[in-house]
C-alpha positions as CSV (number, residue, x, y, z in Angstrom):
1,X,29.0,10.6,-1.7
2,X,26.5,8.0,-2.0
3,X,23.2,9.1,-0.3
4,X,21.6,7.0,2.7
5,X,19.2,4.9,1.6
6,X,16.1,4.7,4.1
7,X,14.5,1.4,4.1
8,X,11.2,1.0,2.9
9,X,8.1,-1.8,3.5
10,X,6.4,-1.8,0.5
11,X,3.2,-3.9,1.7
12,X,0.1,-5.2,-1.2
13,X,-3.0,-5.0,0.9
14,X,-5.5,-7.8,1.8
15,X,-7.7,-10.1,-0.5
16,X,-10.3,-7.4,-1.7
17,X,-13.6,-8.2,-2.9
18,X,-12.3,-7.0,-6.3
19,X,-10.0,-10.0,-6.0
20,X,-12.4,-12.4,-5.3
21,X,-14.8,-11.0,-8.1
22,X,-11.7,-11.6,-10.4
23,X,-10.9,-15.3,-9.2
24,X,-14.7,-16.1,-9.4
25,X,-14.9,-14.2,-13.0
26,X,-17.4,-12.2,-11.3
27,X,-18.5,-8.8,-13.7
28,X,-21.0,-7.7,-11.9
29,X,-18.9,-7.5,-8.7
30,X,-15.9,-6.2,-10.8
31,X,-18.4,-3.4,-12.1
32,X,-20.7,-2.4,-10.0
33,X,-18.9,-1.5,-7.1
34,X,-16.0,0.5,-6.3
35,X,-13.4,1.0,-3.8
36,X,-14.3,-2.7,-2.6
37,X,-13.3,-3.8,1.1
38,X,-11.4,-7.1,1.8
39,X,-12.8,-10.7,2.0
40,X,-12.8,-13.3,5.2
41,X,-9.7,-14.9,3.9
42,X,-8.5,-11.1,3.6
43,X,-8.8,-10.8,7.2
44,X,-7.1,-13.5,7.8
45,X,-3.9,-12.7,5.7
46,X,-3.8,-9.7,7.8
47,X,-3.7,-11.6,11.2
48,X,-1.1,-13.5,10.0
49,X,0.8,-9.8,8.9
50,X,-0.4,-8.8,12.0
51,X,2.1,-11.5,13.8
52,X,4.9,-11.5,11.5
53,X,5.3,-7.6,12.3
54,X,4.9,-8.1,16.2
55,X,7.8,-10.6,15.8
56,X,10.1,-8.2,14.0
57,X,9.2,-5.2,16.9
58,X,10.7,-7.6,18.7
59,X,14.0,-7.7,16.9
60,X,16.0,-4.8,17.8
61,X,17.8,-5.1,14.7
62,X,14.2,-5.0,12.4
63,X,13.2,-1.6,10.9
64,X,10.1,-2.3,12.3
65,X,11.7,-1.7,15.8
66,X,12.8,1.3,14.8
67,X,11.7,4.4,16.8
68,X,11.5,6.2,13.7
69,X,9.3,3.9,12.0
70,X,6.6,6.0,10.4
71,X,3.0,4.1,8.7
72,X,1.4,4.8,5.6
73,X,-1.3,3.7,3.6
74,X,-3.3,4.8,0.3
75,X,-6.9,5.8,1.4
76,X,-8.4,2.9,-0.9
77,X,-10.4,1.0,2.1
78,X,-8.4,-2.3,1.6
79,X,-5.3,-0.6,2.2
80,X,-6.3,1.5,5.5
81,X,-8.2,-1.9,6.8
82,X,-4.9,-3.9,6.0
83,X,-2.9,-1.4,6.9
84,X,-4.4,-0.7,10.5
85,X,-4.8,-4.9,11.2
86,X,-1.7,-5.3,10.4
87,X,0.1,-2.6,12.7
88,X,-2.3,-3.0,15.6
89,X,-0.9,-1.9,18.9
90,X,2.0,0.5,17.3
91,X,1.6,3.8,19.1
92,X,2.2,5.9,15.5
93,X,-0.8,7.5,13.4
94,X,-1.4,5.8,9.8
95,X,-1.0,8.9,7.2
96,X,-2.8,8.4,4.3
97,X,-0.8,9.5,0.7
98,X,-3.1,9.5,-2.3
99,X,-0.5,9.1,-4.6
100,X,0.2,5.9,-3.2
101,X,-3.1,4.5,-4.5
102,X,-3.9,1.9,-7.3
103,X,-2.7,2.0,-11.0
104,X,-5.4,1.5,-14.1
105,X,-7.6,4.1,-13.2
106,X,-10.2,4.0,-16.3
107,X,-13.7,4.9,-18.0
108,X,-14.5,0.8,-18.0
109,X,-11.9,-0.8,-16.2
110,X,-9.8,-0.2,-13.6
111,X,-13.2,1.1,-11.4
112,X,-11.8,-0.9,-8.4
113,X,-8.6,2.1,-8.6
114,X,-11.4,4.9,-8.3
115,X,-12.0,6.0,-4.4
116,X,-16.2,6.5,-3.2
117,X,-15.1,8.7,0.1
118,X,-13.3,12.7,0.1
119,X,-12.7,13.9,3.2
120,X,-11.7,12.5,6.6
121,X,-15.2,11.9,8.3
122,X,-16.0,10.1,5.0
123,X,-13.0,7.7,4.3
124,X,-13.5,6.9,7.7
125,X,-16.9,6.2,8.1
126,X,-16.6,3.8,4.8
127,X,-13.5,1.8,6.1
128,X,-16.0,1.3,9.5
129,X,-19.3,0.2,7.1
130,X,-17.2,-1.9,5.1
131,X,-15.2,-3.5,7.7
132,X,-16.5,-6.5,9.6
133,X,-14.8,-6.4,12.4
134,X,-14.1,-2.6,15.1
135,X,-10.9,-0.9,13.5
136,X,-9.1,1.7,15.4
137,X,-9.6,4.6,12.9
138,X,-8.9,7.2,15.2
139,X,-5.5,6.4,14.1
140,X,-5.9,7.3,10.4
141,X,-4.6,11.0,9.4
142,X,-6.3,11.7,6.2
143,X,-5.7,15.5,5.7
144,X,-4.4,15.2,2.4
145,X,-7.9,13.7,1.2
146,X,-10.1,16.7,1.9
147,X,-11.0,16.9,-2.4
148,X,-11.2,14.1,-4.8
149,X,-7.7,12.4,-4.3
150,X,-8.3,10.0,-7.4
151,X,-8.0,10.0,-11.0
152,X,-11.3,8.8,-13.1
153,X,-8.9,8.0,-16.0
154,X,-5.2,7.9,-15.5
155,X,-3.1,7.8,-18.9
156,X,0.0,5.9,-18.3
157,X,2.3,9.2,-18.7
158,X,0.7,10.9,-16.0
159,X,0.5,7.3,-14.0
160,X,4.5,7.6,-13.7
161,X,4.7,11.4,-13.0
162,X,2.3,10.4,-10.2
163,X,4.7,7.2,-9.0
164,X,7.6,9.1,-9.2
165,X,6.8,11.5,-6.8
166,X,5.2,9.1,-4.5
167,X,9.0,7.6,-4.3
168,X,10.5,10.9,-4.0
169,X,8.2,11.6,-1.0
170,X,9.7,8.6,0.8
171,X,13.6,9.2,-0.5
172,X,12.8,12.3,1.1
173,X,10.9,11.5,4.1
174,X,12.5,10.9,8.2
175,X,15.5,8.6,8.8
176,X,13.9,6.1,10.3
177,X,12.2,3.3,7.6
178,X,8.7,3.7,6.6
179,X,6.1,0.6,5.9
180,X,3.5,1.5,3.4
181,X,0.1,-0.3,2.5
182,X,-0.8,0.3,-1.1
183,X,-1.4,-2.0,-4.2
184,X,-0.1,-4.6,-6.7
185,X,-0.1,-2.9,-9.6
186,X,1.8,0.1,-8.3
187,X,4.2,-2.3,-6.5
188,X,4.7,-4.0,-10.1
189,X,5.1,-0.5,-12.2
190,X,8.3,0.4,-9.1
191,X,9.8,-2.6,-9.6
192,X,9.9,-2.8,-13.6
193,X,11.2,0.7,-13.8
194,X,13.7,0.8,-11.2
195,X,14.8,-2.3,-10.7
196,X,15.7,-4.2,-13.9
197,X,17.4,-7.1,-13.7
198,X,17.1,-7.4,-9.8
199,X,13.7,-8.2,-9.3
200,X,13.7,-11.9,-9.9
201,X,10.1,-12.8,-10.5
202,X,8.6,-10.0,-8.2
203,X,8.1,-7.6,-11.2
204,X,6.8,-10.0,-13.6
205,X,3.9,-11.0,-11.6
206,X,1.3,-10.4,-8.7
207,X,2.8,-10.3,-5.4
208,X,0.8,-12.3,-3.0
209,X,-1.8,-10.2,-1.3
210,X,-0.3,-9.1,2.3
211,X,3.1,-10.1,1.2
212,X,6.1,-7.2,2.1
213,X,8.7,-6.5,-0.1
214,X,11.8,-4.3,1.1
215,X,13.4,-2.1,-0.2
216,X,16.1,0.7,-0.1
217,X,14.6,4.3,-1.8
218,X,17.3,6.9,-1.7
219,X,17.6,10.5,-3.9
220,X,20.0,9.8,-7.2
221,X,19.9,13.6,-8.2
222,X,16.5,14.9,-9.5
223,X,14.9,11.1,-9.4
224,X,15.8,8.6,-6.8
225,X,17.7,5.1,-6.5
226,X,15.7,1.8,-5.6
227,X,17.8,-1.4,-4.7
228,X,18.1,-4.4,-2.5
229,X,14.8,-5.0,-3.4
230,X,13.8,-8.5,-1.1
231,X,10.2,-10.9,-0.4
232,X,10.7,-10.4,3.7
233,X,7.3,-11.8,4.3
234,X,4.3,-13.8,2.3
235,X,1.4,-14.9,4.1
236,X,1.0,-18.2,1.4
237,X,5.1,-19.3,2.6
């Protein structure tokens, strides 16, 4: 028998500082800070998310119209800020999942992968300082944060130990889909591993910032099965 698949909304957050700071060739912005918020034109690419999701609730036929639907995000602040922007007005709490948090953690670069808040009260009073406009927080569920939920270096080997069980976790999660906020990078590493030869351009480059890709994550024995992988939404188209 062929296991259900359950479909998953794999989303790349907002236009972070850090992405700015790389466009603008920025060092001092790329290593000085950490854990950077998201820019003006960040908040903007999530307004436009923002309506591209209320149009599919309204589709009966859209997994985002499915009772089921469950929200996650990784507790990097441009992820929970994207992530609760973009899914404004859906009754359902955002649960934070560290493993779904940015690849190329490292002692020089990769800083913008390291987190600056543990523990509920803190990763929520950060996403509120760094935010510029009132988020609805009280939304966030962040009990898996409570100790340091990041790596300060992340070897590649332990990298894909760490993304395979973040895709287990959703092969094995409810029936209905689930739309996740998390980062580039990871999105990238998914894609080249478990989907050769069907990801088009998607896994050989960047995918725009707010852009959702879908997906179908089902268990395949002791590691699990990725296909249909599809663009359903870009901000820049």
């Amino acid at each position: 028998l062929v296991p259900a698949a359950r479909k998953v909304m794999l989303i790349r957050h907002a236009e972070s500082e850090h992405n700015e700071a790389e466009r603008n060739w920025d060092l001092k912005g790329l290593l000085l800070k950490r854990d950077h918020g998201i820019t003006t034109a960040g908040y903007a690419q999530c307004d436009a998310l923002h309506k591209y999701v209320a149009e599919q609730r309204a589709d009966a036929a859209s997994p985002w119209a499915d009772a089921g639907l469950e929200l996650y995000a990784s507790p990097l602040t441009r992820a929970i800020q994207t992530a609760l922007i973009a899914t404004e007005g859906i009754d359902k709490p955002l649960v934070l999942l560290p493993d779904a948090r940015e690849l190329g953690a490292g002692p020089i670069a990769g800083r913008d992968s390291l987190g600056a808040a543990v523990g509920v009260l803190e990763i929520l009073d950060r996403v509120s300082d760094e935010s510029a406009r009132p988020l609805a927080i009280e939304r966030v569920e962040a009990a898996r944060c409570e100790r340091r939920w990041w790596s300060r270096w992340e070897p590649h080997v332990r990298a894909r130990r760490r993304v395979d069980r973040f895709l287990g976790e959703l092969a094995d999660g409810g029936e209905g889909p689930a739309a996740v906020v998390c980062h580039s990078l990871l999105i990238r590493s998914i894609l080249r591993r478990h989907c050769p030869g069907d990801d088009g351009d998607l896994a050989r480059g960047l995918i725009p910032n707010c852009s959702v890709l879908a997906i179908d994550v089902s268990r395949d024995g002791d590691g699990v099965r990725l296909s249909n992988p599809a663009l359903a939404f870009s901000p820049t188209e």
